[in-house]
N, C-alpha and C positions, 0 to 999 in steps of 0.2 A: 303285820310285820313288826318286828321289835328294833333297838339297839339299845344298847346297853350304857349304862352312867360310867363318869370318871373310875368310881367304886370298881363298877365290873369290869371295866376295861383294864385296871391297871392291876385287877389279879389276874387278869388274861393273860397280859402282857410279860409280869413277872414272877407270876404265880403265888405271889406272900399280899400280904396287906402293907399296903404304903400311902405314906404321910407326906405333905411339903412342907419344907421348911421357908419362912418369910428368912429372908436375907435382904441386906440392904446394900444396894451397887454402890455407895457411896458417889451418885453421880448426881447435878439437876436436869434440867429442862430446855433447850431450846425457845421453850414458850415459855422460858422466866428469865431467862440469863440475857434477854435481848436479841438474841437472834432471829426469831421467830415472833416473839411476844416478853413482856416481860411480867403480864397479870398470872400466866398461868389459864388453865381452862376456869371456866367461874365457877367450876364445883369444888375445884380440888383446893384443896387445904396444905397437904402436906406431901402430896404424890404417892399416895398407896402405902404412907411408910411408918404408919401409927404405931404398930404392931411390932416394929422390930429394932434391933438397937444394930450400929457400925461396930465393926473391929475391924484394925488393919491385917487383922491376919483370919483370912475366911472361914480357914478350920476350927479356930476358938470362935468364930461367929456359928459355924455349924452347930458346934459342939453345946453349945448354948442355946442354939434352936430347937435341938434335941428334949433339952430338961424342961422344956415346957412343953412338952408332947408327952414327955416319960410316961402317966398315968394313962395313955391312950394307946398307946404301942407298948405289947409282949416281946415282938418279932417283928421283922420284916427290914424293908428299906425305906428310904427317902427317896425324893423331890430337891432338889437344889433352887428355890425361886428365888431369885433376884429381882425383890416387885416394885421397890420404890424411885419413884421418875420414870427417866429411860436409861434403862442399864447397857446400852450398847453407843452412851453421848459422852463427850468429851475426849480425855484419856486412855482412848482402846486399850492401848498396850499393856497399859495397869489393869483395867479390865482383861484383858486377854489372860494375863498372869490369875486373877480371881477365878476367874473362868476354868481355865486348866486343874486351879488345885483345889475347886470344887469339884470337878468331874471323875476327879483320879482318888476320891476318896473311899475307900471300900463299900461305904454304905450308901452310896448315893447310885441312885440307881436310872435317875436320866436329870437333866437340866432347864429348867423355866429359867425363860430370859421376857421378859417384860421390858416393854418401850415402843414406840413410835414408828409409823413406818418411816418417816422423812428422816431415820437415823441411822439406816440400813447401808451406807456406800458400799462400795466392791469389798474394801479390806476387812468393815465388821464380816458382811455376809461370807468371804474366806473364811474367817476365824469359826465362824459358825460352822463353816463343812467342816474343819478339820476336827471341832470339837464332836460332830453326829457321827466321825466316826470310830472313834471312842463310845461312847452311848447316846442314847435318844436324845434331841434338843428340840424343844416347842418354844417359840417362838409370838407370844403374847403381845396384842396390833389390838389397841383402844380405840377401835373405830367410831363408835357408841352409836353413831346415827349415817343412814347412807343421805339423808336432805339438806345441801348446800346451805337453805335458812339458818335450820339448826345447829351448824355446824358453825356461822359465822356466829350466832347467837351466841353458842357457848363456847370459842373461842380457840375453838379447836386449833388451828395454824397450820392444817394440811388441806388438800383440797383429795376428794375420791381418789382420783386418777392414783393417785398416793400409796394409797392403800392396795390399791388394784396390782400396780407396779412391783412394788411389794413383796405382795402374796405370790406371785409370777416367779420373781427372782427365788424365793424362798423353797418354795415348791421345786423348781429347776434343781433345786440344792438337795433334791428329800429332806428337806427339814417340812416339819409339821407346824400347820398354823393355827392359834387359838385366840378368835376374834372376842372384842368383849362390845357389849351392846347394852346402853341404858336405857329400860322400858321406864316410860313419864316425862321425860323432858318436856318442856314447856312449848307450849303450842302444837305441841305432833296430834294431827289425830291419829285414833287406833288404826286406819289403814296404813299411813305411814309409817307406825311403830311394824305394824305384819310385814312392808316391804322392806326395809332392813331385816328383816331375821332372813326372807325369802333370798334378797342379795346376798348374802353372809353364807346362806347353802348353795345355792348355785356357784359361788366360789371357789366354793369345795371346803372350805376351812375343814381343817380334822374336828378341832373344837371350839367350842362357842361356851361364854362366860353370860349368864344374864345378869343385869344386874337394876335394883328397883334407884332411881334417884333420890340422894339423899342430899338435906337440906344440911352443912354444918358449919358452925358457927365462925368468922375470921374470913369468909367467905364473900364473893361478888355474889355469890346466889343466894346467901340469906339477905341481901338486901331487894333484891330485887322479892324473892319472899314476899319477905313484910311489906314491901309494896302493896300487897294484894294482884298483880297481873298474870300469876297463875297457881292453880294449883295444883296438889299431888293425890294420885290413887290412892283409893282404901284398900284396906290388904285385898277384899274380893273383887275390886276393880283391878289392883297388882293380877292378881289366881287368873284369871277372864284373860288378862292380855297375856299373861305366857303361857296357856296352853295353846290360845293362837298363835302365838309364834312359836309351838314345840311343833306343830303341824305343818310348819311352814320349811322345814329344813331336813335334810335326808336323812334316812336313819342310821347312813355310816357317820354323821356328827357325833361327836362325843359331847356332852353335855357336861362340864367341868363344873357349873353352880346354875343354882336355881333363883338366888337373890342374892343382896349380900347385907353386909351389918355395916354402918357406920362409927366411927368409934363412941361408944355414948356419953361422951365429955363432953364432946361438940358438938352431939345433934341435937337439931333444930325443929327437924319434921324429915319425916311422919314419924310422930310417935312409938307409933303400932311396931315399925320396924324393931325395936330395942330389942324388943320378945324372941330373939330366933328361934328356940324352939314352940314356941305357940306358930309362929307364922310357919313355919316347915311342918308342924302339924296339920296345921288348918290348910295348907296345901295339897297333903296328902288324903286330907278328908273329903274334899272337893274332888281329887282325881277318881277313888274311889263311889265317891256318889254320882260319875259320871260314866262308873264299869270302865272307866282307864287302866283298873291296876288287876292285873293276873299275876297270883301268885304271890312271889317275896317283893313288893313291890316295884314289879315291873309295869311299865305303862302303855297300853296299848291306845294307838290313835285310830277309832272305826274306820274301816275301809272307806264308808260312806261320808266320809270328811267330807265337806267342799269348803277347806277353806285352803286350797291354793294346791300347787305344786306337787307338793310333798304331801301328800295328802296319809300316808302311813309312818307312824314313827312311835317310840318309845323313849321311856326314862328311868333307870334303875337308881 
């Protein structure tokens, strides 16, 4: 059995070739503003937000997101992602206003909203229905790991239930949920990395973000780092744990990334990571020398998996 990647689903969905735009919610963090926390998680640096500049006025922020995609889109639509912090904290109303004249933009063709589940009350999650039914709104829940340990360790400032809660409310709403999950955090063994993904499908999430942890500088986690108390997968140690957890989750998950980049100013480790296209190579190489990939690179998981649950699945 197959399913299909971000890629194929979203020409499915709207028939053109479509891009995201990084947008910045202009909001912070509960786990920095003192609410919650005021460290932040000990990986994060800057809250997803490297990559993109504020405007107070969204549509010149779009419009901006745009000319650095130009070279990469002929045609088609966008993505509206609002990724940096939690874009549903503070201010709603002012969000709410972004929100709307994000969605009502002709070329925008559904709505990433990125943040936390402990920032969901009744009113954002309102705002949310009204905005899905105008177009599509997914709904991005950094869960990174389901073990309580790890979760204190890295600083997280929700507890399970949280997320679970959450994904309930959201779901209830038809809004779609796209869980993100860090393969290497420090002390997990690879079981515990496979029962996160396997929690994360039995949830149903529509889609899952994988992502390798990265070490970047400014950070509580580079110091603990150079401590020497743990350390991080080689890219075929990274390949090895996410094809276990692409087996571990149904194949109606949409698989939205395979690793990710950290911004290379700040990083620290692993290395290897900088290379994106080597590492999405060398990923692809591996699926292949394992008869995963039929065709245009589609990825088939052998019937005869035993490693869990979900024992069929695919990656476009």
């Amino acid at each position: 059995m197959y399913y299909n990647s971000l890629n194929s689903y979203l020409r499915s969905e709207f028939g053109c070739k479509v891009y995201k735009l990084a947008l910045q919610g202009g909001t912070t963090c509960p786990n920095r503003d003192g609410t919650v926390g005021t460290g932040g998680c000990i990986f994060c640096r800057g809250g997803s937000g490297d990559f993109t500049a504020y405007n107070d006025d969204v549509r010149k922020e779009i419009e901006a997101a745009k000319l650095k995609v130009k070279n990469k889109i002929q045609s088609g639509k966008y993505i509206a992602y609002f990724q940096s912090y939690s874009a549903t904290y503070g201010d709603i109303e002012r969000q709410k206003e972004r929100f709307f004249s994000a969605i009502n933009e002709p070329s925008i063709a559904a709505l990433s909203i990125a943040t936390r589940p402990d920032c969901l009350e009744k009113k954002v999650l309102d705002i949310l229905s009204e905005l899905n039914l105008i177009k599509p709104v997914w709904v991005e829940l950094g869960l990174q790991t389901i073990h309580e340990s790890t979760a204190q360790y890295i600083r997280r400032g929700f507890d399970l239930e949280c997320y679970t809660d959450a994904v309930a409310e959201l779901h209830k709403r038809n809004i779609d949920v796209v869980t993100h999950m860090i393969i290497g955090l420090p002390f997990e063994t690879e079981q515990m990395i496979y029962d996160t993904a396997a929690f994360i499908g039995n949830m149903r999430s529509e889609g899952i973000k994988f992502h390798l942890l990265h070490v970047l500088s400014g950070t509580d986690l580079e110091t603990e780092y150079k401590s020497g108390i743990f350390t991080l997968p080689t890219l075929e140690e990274y390949t090895r744990l996410l094809i276990g957890c692409i087996r571990r989750i149904p194949e109606s998950t949409v698989i939205h990334r395979l690793t990710g980049d950290g911004n290379k100013k700040y990083l620290i480790a692993p290395e290897w990571s900088a290379d994106k296209k080597h590492v999405l190579n060398y990923i692809t190489s591996e699926f292949k020398k394992q008869n995963l990939i039929q065709g245009d690179l589609i990825i088939k998981i052998p019937e005869s998996s035993n490693f869990g649950k979900w024992e069929d699945s695919g990656f476009l």
